[in-house]
PQR file with spaces between the fields and no chain letter, atoms N, CA, C, O and H, PARSE charges and radii, in Angstrom:
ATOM       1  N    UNK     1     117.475  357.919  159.656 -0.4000 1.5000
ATOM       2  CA   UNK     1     118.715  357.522  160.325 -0.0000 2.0000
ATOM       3  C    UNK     1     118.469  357.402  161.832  0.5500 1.7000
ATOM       4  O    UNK     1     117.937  358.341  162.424 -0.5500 1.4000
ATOM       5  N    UNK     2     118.841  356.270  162.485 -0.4000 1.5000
ATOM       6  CA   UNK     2     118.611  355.867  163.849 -0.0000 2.0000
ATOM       7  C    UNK     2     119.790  356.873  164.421  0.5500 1.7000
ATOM       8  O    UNK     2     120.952  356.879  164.015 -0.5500 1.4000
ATOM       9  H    UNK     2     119.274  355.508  162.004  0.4000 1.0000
ATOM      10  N    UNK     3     119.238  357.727  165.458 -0.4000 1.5000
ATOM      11  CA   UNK     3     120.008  358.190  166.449 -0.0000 2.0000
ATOM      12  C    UNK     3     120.501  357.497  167.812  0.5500 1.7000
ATOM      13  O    UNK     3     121.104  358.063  168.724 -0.5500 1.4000
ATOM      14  H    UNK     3     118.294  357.722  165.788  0.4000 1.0000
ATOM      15  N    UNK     4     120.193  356.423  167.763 -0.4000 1.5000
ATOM      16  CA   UNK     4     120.506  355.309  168.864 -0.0000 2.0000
ATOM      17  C    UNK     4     121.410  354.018  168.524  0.5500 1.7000
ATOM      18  O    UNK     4     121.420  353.654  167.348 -0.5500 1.4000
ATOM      19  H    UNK     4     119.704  355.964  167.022  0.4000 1.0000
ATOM      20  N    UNK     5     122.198  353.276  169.501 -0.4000 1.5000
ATOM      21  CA   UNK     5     122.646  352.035  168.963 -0.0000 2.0000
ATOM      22  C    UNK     5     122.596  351.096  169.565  0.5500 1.7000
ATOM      23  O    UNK     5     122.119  351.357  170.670 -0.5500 1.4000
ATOM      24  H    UNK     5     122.190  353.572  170.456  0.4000 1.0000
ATOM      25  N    UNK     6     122.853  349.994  169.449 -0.4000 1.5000
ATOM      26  CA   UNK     6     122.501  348.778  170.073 -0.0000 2.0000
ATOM      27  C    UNK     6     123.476  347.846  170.210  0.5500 1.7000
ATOM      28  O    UNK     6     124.004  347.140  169.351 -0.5500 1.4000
ATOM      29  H    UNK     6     123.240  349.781  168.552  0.4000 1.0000
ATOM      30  N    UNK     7     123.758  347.952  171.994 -0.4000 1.5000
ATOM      31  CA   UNK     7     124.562  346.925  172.788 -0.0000 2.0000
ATOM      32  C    UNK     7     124.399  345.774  173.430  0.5500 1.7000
ATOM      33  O    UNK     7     123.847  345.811  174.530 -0.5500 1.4000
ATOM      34  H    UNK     7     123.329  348.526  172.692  0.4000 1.0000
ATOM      35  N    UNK     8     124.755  344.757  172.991 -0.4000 1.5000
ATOM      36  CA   UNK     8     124.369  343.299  173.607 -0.0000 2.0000
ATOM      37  C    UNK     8     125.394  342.787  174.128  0.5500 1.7000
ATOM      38  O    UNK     8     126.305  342.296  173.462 -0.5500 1.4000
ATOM      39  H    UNK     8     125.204  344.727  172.098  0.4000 1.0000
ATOM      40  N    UNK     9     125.368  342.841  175.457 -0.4000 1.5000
ATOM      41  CA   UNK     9     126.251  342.064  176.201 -0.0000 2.0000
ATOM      42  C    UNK     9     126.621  340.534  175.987  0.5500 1.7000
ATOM      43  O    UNK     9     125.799  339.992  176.725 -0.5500 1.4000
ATOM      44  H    UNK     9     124.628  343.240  175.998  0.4000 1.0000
ATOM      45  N    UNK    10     127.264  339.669  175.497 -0.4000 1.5000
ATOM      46  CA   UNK    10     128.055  338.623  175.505 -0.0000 2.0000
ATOM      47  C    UNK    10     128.106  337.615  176.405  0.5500 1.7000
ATOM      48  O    UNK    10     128.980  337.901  177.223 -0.5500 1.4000
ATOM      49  H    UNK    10     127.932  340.109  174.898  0.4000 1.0000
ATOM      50  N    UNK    11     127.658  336.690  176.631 -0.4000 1.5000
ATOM      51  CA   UNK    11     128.129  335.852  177.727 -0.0000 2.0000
ATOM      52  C    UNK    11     128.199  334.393  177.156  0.5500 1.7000
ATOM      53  O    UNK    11     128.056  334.300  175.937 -0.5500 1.4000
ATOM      54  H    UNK    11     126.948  336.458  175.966  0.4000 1.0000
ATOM      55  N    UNK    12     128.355  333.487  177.718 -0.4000 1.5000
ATOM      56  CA   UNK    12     128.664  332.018  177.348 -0.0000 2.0000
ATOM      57  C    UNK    12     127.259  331.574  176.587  0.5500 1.7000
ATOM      58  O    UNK    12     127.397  330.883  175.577 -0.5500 1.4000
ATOM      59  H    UNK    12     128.471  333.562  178.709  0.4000 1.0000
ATOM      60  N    UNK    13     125.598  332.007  177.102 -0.4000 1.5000
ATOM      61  CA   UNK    13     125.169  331.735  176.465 -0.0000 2.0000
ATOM      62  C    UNK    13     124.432  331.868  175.438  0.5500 1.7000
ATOM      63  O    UNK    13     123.348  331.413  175.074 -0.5500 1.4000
ATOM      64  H    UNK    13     125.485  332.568  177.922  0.4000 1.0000
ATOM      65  N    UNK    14     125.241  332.606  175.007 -0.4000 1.5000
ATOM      66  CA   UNK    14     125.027  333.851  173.426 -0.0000 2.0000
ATOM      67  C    UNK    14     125.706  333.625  172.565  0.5500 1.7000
ATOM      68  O    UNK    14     125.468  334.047  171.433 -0.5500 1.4000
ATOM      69  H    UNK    14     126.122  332.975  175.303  0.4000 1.0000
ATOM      70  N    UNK    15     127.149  332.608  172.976 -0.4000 1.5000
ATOM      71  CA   UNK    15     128.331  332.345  172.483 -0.0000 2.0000
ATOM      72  C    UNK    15     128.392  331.376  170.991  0.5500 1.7000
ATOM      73  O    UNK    15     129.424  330.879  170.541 -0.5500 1.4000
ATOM      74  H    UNK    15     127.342  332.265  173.896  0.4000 1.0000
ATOM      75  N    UNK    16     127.279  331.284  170.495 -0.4000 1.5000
ATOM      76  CA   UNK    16     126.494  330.092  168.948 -0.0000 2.0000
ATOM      77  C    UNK    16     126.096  330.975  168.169  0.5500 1.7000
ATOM      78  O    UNK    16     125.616  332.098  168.324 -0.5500 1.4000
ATOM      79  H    UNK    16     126.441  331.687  170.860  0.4000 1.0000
ATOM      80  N    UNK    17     126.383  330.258  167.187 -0.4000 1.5000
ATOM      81  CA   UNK    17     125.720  331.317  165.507 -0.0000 2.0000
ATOM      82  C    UNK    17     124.246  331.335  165.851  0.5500 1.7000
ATOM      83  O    UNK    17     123.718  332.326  165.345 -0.5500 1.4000
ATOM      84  H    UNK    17     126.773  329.346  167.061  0.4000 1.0000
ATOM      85  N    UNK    18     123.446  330.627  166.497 -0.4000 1.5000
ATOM      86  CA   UNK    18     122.118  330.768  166.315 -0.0000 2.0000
ATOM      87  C    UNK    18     121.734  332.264  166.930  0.5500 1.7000
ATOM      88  O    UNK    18     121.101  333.063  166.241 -0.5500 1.4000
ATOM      89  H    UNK    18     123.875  329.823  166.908  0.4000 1.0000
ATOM      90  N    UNK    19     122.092  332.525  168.049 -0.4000 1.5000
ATOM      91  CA   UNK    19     122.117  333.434  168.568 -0.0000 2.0000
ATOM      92  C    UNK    19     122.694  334.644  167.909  0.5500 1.7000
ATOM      93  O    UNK    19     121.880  335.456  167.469 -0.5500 1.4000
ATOM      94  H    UNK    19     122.606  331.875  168.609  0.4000 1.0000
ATOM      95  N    UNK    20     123.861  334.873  167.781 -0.4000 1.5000
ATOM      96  CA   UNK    20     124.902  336.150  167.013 -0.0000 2.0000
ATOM      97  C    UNK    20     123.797  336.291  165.721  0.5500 1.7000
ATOM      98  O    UNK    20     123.099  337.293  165.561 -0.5500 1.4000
ATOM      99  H    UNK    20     124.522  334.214  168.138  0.4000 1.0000
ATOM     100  N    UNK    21     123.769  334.978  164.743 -0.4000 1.5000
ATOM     101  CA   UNK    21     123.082  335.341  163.594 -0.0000 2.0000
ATOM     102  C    UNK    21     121.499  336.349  163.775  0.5500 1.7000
ATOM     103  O    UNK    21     121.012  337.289  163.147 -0.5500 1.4000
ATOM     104  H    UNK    21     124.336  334.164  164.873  0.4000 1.0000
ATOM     105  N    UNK    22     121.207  335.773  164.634 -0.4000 1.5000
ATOM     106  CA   UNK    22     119.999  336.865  165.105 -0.0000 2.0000
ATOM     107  C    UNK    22     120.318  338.141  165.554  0.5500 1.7000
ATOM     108  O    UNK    22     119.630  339.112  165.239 -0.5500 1.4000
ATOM     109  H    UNK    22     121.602  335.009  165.144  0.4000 1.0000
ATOM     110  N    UNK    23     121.239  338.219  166.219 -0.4000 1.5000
ATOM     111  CA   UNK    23     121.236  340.022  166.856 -0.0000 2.0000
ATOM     112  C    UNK    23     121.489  340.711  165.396  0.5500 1.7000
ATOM     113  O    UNK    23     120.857  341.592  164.811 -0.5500 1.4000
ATOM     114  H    UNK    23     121.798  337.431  166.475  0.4000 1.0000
ATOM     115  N    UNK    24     122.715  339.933  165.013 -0.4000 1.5000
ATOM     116  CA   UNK    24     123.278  340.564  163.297 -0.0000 2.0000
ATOM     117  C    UNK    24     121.857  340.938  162.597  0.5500 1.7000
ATOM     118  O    UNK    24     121.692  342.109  162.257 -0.5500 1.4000
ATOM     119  H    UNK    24     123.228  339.217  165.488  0.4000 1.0000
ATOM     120  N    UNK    25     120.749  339.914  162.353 -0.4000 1.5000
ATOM     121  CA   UNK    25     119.890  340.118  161.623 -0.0000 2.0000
ATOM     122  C    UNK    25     119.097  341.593  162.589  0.5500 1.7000
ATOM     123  O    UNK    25     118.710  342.701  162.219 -0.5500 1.4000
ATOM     124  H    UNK    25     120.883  338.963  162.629  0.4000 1.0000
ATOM     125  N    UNK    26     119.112  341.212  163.326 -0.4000 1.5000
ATOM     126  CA   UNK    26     118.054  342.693  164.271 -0.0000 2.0000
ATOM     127  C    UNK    26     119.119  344.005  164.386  0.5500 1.7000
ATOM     128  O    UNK    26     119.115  344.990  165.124 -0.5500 1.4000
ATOM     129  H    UNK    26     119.426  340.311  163.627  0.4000 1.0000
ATOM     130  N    UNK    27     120.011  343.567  163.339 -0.4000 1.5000
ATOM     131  CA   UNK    27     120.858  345.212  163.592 -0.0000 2.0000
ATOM     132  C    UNK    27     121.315  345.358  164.828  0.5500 1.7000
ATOM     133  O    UNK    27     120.862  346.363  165.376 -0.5500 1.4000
ATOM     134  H    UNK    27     120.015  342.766  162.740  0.4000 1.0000
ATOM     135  N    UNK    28     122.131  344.652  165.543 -0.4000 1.5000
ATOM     136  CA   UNK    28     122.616  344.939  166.853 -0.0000 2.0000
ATOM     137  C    UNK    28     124.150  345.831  166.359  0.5500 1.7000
ATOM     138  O    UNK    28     124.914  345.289  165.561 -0.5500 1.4000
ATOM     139  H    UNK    28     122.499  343.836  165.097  0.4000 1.0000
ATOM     140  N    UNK    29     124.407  346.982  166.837 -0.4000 1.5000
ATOM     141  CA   UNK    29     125.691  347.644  166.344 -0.0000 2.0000
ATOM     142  C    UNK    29     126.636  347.070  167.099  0.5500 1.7000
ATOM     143  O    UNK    29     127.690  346.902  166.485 -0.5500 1.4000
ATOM     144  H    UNK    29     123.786  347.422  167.486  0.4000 1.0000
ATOM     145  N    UNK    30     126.634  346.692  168.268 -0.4000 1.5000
ATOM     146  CA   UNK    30     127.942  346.394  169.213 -0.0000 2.0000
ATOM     147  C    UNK    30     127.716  345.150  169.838  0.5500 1.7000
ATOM     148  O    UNK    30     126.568  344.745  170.022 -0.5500 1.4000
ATOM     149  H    UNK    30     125.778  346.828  168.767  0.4000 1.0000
ATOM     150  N    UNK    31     129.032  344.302  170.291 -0.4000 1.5000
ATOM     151  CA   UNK    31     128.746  343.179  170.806 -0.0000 2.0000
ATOM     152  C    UNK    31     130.017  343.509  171.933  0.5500 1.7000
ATOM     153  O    UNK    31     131.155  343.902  171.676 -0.5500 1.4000
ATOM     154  H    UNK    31     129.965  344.631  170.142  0.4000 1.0000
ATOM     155  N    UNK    32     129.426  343.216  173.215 -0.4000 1.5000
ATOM     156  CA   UNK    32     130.143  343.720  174.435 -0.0000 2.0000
ATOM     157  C    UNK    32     130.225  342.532  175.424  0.5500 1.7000
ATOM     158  O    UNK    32     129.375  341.773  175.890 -0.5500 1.4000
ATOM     159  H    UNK    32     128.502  342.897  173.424  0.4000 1.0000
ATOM     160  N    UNK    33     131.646  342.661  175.579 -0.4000 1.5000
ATOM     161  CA   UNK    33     132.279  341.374  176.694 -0.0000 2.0000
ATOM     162  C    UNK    33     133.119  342.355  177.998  0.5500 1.7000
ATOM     163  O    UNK    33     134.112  343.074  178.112 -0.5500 1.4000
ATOM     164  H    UNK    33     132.337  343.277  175.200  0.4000 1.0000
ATOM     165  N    UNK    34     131.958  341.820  178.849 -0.4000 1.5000
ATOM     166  CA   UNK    34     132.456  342.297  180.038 -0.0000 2.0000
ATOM     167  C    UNK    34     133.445  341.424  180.936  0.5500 1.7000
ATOM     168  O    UNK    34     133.307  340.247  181.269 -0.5500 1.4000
ATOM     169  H    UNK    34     131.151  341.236  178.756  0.4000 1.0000
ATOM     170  N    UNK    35     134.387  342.231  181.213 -0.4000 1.5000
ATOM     171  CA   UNK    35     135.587  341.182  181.849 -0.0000 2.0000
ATOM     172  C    UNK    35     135.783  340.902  183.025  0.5500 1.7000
ATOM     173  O    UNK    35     136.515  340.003  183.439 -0.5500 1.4000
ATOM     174  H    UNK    35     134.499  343.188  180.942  0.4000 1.0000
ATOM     175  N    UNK    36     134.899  341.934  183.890 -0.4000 1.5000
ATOM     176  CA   UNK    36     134.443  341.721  185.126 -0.0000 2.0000
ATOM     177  C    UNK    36     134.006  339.425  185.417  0.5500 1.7000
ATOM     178  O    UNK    36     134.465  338.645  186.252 -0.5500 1.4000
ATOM     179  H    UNK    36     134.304  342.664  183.553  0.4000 1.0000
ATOM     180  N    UNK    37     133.135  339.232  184.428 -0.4000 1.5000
ATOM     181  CA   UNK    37     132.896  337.863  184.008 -0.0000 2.0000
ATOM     182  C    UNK    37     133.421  337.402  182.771  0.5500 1.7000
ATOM     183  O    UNK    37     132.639  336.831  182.010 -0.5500 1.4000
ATOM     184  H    UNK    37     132.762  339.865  183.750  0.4000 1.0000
ATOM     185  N    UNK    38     134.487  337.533  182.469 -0.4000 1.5000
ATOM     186  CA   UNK    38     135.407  336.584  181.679 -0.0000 2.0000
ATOM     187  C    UNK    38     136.646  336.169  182.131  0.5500 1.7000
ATOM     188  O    UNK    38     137.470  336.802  182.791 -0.5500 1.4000
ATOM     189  H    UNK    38     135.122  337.997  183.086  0.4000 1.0000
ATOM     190  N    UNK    39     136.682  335.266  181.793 -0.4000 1.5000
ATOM     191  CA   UNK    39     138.215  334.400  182.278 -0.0000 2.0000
ATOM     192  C    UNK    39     139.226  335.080  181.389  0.5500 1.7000
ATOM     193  O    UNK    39     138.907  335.088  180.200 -0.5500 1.4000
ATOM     194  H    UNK    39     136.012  334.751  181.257  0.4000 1.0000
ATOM     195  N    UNK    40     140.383  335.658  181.697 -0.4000 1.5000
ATOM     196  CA   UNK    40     141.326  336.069  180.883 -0.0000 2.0000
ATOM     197  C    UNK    40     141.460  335.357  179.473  0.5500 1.7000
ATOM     198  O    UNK    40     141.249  335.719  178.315 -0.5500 1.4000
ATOM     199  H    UNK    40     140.643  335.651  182.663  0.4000 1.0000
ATOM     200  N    UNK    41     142.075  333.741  180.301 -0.4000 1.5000
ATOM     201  CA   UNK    41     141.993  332.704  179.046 -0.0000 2.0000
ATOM     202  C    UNK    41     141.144  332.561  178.602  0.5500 1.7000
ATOM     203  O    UNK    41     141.337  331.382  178.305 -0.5500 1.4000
ATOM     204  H    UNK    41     142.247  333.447  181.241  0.4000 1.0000
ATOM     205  N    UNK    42     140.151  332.781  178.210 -0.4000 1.5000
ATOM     206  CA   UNK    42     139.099  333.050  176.868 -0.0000 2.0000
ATOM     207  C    UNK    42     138.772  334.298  176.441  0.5500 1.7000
ATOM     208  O    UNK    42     137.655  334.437  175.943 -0.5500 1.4000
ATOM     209  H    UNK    42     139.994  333.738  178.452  0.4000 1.0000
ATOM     210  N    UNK    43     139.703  335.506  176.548 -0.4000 1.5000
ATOM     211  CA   UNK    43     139.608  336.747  175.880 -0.0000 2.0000
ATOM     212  C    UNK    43     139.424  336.132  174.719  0.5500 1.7000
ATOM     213  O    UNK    43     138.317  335.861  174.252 -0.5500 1.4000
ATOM     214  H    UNK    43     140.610  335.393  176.953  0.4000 1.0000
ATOM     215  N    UNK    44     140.746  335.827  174.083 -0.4000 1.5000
ATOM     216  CA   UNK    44     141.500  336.091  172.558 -0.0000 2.0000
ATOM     217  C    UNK    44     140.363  334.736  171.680  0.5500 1.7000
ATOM     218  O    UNK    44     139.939  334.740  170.524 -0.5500 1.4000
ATOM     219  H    UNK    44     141.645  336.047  174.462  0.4000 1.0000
ATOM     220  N    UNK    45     140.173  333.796  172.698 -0.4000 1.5000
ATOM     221  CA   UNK    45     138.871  332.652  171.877 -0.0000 2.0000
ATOM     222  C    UNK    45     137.979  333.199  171.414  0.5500 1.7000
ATOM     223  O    UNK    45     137.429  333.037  170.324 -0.5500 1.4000
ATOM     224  H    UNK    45     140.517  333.794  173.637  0.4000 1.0000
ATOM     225  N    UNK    46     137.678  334.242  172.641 -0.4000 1.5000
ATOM     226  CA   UNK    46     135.636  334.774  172.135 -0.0000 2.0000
ATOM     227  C    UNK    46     136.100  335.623  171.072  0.5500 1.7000
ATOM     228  O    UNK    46     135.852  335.138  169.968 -0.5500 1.4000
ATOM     229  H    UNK    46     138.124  334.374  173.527  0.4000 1.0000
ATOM     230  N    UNK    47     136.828  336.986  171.033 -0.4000 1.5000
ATOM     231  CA   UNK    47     136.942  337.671  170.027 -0.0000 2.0000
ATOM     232  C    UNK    47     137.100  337.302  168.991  0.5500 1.7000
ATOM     233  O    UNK    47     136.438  337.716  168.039 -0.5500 1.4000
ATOM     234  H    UNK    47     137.030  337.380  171.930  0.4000 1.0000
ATOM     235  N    UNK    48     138.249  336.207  168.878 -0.4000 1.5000
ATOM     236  CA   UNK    48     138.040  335.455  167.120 -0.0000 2.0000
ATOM     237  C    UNK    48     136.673  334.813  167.089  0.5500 1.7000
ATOM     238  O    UNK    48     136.049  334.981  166.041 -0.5500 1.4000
ATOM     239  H    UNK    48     138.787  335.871  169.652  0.4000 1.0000
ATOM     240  N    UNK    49     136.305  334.368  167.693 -0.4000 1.5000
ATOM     241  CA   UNK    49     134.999  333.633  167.429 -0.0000 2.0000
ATOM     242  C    UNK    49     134.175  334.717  166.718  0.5500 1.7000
ATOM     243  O    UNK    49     133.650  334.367  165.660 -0.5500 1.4000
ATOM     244  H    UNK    49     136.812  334.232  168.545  0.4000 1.0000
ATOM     245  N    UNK    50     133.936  336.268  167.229 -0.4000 1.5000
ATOM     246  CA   UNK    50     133.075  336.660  167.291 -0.0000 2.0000
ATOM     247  C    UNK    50     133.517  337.899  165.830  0.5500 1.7000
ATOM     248  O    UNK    50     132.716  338.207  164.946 -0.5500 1.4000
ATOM     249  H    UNK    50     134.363  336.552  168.088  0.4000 1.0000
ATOM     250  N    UNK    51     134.442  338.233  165.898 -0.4000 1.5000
ATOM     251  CA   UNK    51     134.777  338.932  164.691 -0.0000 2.0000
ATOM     252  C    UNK    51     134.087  338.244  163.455  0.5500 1.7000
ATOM     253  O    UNK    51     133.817  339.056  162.571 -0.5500 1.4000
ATOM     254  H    UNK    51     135.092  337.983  166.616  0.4000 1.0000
ATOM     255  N    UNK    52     133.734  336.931  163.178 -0.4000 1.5000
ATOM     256  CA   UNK    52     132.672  336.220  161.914 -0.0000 2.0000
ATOM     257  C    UNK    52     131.719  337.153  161.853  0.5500 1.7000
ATOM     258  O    UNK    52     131.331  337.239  160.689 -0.5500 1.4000
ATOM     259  H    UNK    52     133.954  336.271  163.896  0.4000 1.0000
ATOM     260  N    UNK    53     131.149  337.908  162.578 -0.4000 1.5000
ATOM     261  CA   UNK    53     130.062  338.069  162.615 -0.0000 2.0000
ATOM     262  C    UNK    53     129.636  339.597  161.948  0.5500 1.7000
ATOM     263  O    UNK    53     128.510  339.902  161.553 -0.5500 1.4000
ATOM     264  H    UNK    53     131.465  337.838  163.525  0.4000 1.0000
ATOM     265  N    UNK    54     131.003  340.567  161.935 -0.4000 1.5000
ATOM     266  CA   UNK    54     130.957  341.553  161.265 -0.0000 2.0000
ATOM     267  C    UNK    54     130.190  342.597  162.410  0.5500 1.7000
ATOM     268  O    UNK    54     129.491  343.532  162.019 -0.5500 1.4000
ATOM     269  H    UNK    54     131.917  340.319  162.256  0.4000 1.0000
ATOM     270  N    UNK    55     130.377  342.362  163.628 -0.4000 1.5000
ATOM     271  CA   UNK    55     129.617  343.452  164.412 -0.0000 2.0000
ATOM     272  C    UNK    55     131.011  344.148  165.336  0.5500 1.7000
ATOM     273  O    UNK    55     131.887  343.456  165.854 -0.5500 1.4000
ATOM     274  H    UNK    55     130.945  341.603  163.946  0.4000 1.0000
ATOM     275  N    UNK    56     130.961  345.381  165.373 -0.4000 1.5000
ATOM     276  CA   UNK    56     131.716  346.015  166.116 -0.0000 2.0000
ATOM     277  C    UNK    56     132.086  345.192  168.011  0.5500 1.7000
ATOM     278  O    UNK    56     131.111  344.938  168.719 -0.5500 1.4000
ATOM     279  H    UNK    56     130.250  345.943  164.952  0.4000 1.0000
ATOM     280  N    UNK    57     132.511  345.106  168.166 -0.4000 1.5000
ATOM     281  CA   UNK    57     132.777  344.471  169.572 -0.0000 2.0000
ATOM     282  C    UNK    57     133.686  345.750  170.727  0.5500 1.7000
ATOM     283  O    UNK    57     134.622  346.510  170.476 -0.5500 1.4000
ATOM     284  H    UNK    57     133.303  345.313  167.591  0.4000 1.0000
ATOM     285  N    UNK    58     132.941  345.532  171.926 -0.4000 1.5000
ATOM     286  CA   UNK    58     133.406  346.531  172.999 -0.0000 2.0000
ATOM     287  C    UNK    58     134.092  345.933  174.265  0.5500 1.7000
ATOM     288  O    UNK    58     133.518  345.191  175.062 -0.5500 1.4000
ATOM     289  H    UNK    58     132.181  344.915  172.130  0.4000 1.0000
ATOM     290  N    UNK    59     134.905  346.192  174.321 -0.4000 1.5000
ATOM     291  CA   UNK    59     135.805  345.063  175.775 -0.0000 2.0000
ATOM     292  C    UNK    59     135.768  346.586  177.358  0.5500 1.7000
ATOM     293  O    UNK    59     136.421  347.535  177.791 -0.5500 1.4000
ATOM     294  H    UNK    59     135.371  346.795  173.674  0.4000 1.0000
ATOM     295  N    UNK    60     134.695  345.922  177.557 -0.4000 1.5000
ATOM     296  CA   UNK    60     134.437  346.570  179.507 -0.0000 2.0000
ATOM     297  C    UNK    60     135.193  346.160  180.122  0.5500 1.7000
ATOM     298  O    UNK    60     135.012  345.130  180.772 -0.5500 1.4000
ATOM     299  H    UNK    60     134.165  345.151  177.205  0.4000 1.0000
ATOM     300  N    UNK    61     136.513  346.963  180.121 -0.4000 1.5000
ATOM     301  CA   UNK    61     137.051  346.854  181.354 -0.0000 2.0000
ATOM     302  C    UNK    61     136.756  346.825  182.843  0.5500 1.7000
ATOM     303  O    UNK    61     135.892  347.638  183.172 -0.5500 1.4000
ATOM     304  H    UNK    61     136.659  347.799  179.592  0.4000 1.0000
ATOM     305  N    UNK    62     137.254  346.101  183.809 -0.4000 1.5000
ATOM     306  CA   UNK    62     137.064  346.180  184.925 -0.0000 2.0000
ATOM     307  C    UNK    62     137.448  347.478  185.578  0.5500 1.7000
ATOM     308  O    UNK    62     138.343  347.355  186.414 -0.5500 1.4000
ATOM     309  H    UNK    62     137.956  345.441  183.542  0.4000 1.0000
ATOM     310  N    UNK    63     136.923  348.849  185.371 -0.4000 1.5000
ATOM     311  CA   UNK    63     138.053  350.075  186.242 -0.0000 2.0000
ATOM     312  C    UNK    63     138.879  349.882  187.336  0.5500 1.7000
ATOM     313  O    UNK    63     140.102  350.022  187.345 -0.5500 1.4000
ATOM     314  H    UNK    63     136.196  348.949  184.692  0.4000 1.0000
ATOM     315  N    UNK    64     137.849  349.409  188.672 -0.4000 1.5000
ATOM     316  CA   UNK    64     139.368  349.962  189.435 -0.0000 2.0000
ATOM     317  C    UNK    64     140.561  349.125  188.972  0.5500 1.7000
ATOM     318  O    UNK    64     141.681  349.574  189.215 -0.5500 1.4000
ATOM     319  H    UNK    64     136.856  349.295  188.666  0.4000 1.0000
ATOM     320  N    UNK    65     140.416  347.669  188.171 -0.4000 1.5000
ATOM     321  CA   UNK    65     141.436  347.083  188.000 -0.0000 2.0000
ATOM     322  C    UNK    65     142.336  347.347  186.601  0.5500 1.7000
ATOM     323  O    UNK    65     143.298  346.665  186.248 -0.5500 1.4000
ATOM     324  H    UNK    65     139.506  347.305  187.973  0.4000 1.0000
ATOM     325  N    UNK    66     141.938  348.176  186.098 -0.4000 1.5000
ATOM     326  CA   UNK    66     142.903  349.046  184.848 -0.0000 2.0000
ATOM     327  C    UNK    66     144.109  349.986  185.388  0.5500 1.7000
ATOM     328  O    UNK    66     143.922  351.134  185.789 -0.5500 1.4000
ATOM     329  H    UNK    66     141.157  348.730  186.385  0.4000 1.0000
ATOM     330  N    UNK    67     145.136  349.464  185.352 -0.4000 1.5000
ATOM     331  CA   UNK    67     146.265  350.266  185.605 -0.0000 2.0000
ATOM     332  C    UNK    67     147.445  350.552  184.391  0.5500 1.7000
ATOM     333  O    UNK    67     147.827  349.787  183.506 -0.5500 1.4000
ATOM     334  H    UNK    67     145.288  348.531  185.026  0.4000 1.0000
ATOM     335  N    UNK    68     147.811  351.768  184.657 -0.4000 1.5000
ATOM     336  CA   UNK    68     148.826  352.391  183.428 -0.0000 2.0000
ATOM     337  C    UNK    68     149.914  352.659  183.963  0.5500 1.7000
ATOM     338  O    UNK    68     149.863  353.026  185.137 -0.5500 1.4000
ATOM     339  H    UNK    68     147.501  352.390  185.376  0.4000 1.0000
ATOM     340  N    UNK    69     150.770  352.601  183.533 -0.4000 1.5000
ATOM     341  CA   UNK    69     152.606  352.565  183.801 -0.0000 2.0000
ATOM     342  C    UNK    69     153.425  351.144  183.817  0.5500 1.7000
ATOM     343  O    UNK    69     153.151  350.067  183.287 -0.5500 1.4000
ATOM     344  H    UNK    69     150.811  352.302  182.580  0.4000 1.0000
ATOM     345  N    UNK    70     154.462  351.526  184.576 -0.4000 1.5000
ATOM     346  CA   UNK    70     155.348  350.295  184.563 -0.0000 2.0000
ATOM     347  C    UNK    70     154.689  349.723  185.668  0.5500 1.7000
ATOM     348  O    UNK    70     154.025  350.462  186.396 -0.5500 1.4000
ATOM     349  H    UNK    70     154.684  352.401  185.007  0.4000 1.0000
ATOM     350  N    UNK    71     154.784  348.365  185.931 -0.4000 1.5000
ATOM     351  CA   UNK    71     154.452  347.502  186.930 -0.0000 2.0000
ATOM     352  C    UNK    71     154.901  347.555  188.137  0.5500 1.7000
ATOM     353  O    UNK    71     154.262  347.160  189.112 -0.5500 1.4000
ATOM     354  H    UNK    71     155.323  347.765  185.340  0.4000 1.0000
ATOM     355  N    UNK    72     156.194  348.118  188.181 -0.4000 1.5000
ATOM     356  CA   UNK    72     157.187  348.396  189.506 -0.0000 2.0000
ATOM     357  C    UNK    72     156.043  349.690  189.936  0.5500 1.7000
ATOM     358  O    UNK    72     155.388  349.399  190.937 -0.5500 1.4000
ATOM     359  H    UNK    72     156.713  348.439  187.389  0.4000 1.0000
ATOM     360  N    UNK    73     155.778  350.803  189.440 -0.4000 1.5000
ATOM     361  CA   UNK    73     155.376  351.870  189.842 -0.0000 2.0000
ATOM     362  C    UNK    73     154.049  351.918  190.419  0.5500 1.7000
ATOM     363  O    UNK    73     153.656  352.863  191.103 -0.5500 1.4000
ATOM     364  H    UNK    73     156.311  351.039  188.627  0.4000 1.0000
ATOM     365  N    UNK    74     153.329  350.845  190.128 -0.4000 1.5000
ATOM     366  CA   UNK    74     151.964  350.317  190.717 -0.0000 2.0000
ATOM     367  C    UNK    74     151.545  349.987  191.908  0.5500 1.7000
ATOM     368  O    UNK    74     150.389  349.596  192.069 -0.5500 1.4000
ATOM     369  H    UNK    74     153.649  350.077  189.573  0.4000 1.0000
């Protein structure tokens, strides 16, 4: 049993089955989209895209720009 796992960062040009089908085949456990470099409007595209693929997916938030409460209180 592997005590380690395996994160592959996401970007536009990773974004093809040729690619995904390979990490899938090399056992990649996680597929990670950093939002620091994503356009909002293509969150919800890449994730459906990428859910085919049967690999866990991790969304990196930007910290300082994660805020909690009401919007007025910000």
């Amino acid at each position: 049993m592997n005590k380690f796992k395996v994160i592959c960062t996401i970007g536009p040009a990773s974004l093809n089955d040729k690619v995904l089908l390979g990490l899938k085949l090399r056992n990649v456990d996680f597929l990670r989209i950093n939002l620091s470099h994503t356009p909002k409007s293509d969150i919800e595209r890449i994730i459906k895209f990428l859910v085919r693929y049967n690999i866990e997916i991790i969304i990196d938030t930007e910290g300082p720009q994660v805020r909690t409460g009401l919007e007025s209180e910000i």
